[in-house]
C-alpha positions in Angstrom: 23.8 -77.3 26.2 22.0 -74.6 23.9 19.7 -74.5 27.2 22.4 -73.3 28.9 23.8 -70.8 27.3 20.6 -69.3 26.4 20.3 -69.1 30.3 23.8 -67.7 30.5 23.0 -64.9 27.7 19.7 -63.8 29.9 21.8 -63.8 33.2 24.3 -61.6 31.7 21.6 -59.2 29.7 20.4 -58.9 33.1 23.6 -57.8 34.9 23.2 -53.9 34.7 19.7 -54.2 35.7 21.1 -56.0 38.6 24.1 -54.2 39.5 21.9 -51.0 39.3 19.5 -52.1 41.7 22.1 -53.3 43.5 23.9 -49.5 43.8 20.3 -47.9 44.5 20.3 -50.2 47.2 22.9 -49.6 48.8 22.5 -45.5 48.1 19.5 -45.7 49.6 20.8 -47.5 52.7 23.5 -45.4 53.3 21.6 -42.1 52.3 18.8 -42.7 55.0 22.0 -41.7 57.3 22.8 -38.8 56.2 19.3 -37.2 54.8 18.1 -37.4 58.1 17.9 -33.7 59.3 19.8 -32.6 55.8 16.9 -31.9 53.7 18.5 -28.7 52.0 21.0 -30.6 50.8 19.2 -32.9 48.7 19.5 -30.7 45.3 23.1 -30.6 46.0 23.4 -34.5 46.0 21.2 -34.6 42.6 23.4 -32.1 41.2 26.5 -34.1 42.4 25.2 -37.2 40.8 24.9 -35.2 37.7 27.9 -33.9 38.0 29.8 -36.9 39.0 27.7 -39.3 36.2 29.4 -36.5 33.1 33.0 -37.0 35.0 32.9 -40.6 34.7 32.1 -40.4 31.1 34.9 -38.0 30.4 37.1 -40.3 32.1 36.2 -43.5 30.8 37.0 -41.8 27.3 40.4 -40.6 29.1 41.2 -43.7 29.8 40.7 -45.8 26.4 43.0 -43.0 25.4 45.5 -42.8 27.9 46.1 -46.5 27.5 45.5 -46.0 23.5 48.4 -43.9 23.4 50.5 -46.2 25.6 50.1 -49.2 23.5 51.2 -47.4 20.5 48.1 -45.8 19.1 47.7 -42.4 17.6 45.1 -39.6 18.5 42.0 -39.6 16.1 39.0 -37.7 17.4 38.1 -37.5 21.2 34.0 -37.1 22.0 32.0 -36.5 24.7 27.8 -36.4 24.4 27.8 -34.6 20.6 31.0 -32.6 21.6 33.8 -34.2 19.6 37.0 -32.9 18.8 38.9 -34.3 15.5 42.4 -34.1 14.5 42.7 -32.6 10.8 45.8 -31.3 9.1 47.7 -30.9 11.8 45.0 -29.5 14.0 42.6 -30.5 16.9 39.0 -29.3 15.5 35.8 -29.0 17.4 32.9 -30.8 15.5 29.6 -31.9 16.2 28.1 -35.6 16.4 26.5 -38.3 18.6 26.0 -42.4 18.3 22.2 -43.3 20.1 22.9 -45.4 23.3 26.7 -43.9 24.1 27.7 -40.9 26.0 31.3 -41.1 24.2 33.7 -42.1 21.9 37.5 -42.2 21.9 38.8 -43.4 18.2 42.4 -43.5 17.8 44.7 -44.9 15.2 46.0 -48.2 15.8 49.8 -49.3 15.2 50.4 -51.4 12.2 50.1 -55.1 12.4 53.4 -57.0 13.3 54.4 -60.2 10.5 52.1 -62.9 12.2 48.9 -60.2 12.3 49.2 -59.1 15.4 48.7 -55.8 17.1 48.1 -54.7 21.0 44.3 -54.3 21.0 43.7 -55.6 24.8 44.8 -52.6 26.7 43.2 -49.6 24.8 39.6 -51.3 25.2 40.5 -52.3 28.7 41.1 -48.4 29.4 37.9 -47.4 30.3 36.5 -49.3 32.6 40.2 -49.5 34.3 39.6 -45.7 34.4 36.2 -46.3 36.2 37.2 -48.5 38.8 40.0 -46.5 39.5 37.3 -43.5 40.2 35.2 -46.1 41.6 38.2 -46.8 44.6 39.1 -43.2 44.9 35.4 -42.8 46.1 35.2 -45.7 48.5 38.4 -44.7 49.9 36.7 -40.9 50.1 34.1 -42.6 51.9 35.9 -44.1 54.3 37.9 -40.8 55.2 34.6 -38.4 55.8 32.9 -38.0 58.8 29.6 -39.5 59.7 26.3 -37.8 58.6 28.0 -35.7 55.9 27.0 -34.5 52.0 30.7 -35.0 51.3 30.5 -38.7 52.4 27.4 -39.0 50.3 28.8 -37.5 47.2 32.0 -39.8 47.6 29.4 -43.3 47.9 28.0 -41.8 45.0 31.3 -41.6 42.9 32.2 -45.2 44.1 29.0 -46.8 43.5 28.5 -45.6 39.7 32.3 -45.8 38.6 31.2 -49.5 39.8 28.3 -49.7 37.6 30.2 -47.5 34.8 33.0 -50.4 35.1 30.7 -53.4 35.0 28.7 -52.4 32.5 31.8 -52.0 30.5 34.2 -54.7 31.3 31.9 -57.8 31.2 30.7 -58.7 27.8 27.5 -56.9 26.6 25.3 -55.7 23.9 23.7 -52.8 25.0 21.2 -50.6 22.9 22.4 -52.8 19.8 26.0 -51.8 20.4 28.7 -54.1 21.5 30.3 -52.5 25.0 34.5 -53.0 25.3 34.1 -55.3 27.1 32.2 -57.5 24.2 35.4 -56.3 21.4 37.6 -58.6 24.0 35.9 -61.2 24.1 35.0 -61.2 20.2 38.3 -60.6 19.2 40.3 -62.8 21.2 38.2 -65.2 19.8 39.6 -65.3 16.4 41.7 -63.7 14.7 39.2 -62.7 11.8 37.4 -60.5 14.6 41.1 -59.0 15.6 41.7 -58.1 12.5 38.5 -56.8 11.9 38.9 -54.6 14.8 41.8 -53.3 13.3 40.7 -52.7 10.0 37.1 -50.5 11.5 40.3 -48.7 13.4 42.3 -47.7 10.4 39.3 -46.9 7.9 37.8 -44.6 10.6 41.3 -42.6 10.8 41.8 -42.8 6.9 38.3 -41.1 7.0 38.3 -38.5 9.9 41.9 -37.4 10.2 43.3 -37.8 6.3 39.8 -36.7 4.2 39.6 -40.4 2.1 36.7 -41.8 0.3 36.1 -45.3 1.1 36.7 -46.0 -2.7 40.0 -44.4 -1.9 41.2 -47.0 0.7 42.7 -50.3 0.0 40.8 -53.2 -0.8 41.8 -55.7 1.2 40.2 -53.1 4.2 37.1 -54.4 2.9 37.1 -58.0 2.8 34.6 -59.8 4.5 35.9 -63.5 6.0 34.2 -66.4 5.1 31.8 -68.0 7.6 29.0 -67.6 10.0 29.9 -64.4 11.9 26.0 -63.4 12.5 26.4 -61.2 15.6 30.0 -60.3 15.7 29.7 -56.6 15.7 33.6 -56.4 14.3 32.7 -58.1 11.4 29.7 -57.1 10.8 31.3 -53.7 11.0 33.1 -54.3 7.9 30.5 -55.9 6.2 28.5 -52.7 6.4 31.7 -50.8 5.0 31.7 -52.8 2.5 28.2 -52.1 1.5 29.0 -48.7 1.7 32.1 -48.6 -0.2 30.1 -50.3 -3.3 28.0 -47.2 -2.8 30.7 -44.6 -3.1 31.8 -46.6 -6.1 28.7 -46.3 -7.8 27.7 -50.2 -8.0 24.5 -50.0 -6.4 23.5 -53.2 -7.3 25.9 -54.5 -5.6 25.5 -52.9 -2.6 21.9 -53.8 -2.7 23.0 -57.5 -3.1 25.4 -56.8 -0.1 22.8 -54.8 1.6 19.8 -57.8 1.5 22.6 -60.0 2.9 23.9 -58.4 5.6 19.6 -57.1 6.9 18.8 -61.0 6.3 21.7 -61.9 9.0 19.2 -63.0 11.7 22.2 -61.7 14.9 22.2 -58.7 13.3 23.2 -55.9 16.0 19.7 -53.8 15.8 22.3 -50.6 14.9 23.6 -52.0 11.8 20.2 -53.6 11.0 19.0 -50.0 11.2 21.5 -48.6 9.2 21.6 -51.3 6.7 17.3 -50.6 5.8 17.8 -47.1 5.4 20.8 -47.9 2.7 18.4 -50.4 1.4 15.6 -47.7 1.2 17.5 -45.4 -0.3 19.3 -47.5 -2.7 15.8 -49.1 -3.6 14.4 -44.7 -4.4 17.4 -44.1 -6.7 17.1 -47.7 -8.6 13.7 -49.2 -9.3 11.5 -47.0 -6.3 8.7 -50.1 -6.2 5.7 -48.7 -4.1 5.6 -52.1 -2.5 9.4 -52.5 -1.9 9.7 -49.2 -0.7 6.7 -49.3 1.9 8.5 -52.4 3.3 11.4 -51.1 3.9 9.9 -47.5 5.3 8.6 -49.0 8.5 7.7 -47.1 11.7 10.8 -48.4 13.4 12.8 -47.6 10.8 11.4 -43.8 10.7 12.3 -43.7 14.4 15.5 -45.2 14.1 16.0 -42.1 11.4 14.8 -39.3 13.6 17.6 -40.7 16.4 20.5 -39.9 13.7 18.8 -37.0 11.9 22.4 -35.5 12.5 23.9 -37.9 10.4 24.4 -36.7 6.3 23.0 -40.3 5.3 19.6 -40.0 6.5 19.0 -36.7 5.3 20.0 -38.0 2.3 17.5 -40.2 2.5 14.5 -38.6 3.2 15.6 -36.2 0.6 15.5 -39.6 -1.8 12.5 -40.8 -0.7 10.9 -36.4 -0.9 12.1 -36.4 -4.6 11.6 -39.9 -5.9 8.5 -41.5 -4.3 6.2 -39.0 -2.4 6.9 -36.0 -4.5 7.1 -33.2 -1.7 8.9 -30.9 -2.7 8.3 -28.8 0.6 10.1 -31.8 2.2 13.0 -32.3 -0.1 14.0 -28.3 0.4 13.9 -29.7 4.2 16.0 -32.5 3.9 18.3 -30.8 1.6 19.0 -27.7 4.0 19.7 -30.4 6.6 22.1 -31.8 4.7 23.6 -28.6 3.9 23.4 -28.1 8.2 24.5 -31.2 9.0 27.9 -31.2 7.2 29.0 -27.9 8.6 30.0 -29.7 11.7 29.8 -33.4 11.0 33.5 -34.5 11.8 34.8 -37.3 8.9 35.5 -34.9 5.7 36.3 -38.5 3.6 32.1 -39.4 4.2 31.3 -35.7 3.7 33.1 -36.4 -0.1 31.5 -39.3 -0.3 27.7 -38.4 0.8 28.3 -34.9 -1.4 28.8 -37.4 -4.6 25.5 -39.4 -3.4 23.5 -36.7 -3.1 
């Protein structure tokens, strides 16, 4: 049985690889058509792909909204690449931020919970990759209506191959890059309701933080609660857990978060993201507490260093390196650095209750 599903997991951590080759297959087939004799028009077709890659993003992100507003949800912050836009006081604001291994982001406020616990959840993560294989059929159905032999026919194959991909890649259950795809929320939360609620919860303290300004030490806590059991590897959960950690931080119980911290990094499911994270709180919480060489230089690793440089846009990490420049290597050349990144970085990072929180840290 555990032989199975192992087998199961490696077939479906194989299915973009798969489905990709599968698409440059078929490009490639269908391109050896029209190339022949259209050599000029090859940049145009690399510029199309381009083009056409950006629009699916932008409309995968349309859709989690479009069916995010339809189920009862409220507008948040909207981002596309390290574009994002935020709404604040009344206003749609255009910040600056990016997550390694996604080209977008639509957050949106979900509708409170009904008597038994229950909210619609389904549809908004369903959104996306409905968007994409809608984009995906629109391109077929291009396809199918151009003339032999043509760039136009080529750009529509190339529309309805990758809004395929896009929606596959989406829709069935992954981990990809360490972070859970939409399709992986579904099936984790329809699972339990400890996920669903989870869900929920990561929904509402994101808004509470983004669109109303609040510390985590400001929110409720019952946000924060962690269920009881194994949930190594459910990235709702584990979601919270890390919240929790952090909102022991922004209350000024370190050693707690510590505790919390070496808890959650032992998990061995751990989504590489929050295993990431979780070290550099570790590190940082280990330079403002009891800075042991040995401790430290554990924790510092080169992985860790370029899992930093992937999020140097985020306050935390140049927070940080500003720790680890003033407390354990002494460099004060770096700790002007890391402070006047700092200062950079919250100019346009978009969730003012983190920016009061990471101020109060520093």
């Amino acid at each position: 049985m555990e032989n199975k599903k192992k087998v199961k997991a490696k077939l479906v951590s194989t299915l973009p690889y798969i489905v990709g080759m599968i698409c440059g297959g078929l490009l490639g087939y269908f391109g050896m058509e029209i190339f022949s004799g259209h050599g000029l028009e090859i940049p145009l077709l690399i510029l199309s792909f381009a083009v056409i890659v950006y629009v699916l993003i932008i409309t995968h992100e349309a859709g989690h909204l479009v069916c995010g507003l339809l189920s009862g949800y409220k507008f948040v912050s909207f981002r596309i690449g390290s574009l994002i836009f935020v709404k604040q006081e009344d206003k749609i604001l255009r910040k600056k931020f990016s997550i390694p291994g996604t080209g977008g982001q639509c957050l949106l406020d979900p509708p409170d919970k009904d008597e038994d616990g229950g909210y619609p959840a389904v549809l908004y993560n369903l959104g996306g990759g409905l968007s994409n294989l809608l984009f995906s059929a629109l391109g077929f159905i291009g396809m199918s209506l151009c003339p032999q032999e043509t760039t136009g026919r080529m750009i529509c194959l190339i529309l309805g191959l990758m809004g395929l991909y896009f929606a596959v890649t989406n829709l069935v259950p992954l981990k990809m890059g360490g972070v859970a795809n939409d399709g992986y929320n579904i099936k984790t939360f329809r699972r339990d309701k400890e996920s669903a609620d989870a869900f929920w919860r990561q929904m509402r303290i994101n808004k509470l933080q983004q669109t109303d300004g609040k510390r985590l030490a400001e929110m409720p806590e019952e946000y924060f609660v962690v269920p009881e059991g194994d949930f190594s590897g459910n990235p709702l959960v584990e979601a919270i857990a890390f919240a929790e950690m952090q909102r022991r931080m922004d209350e000024g119980r370190f050693d707690e978060a510590q505790a919390a911290g070496y808890k959650l990094f032992s998990s061995p499911k751990l989504l590489p993201f929050y295993k990431n994270f979780a070290q550099m709180e570790l590190l940082f919480l280990e330079l403002i507490g009891q800075c042991r060489k040995e401790e430290v230089d554990r924790l510092y690793t080169k992985q860790l260093k370029k899992f930093m440089k992937s999020i140097k846009g985020y306050p935390n990490t140049q927070r940080t390196l500003y720790a680890y420049a003033v407390r354990f290597s002494k460099d004060e050349e770096a700790a002007k650095k890391a402070k006047a990144n700092f200062e950079k970085v919250l100019k346009t990072y978009p969730t003012p209750g983190e920016i009061r929180t990471e101020q109060k840290l520093m």
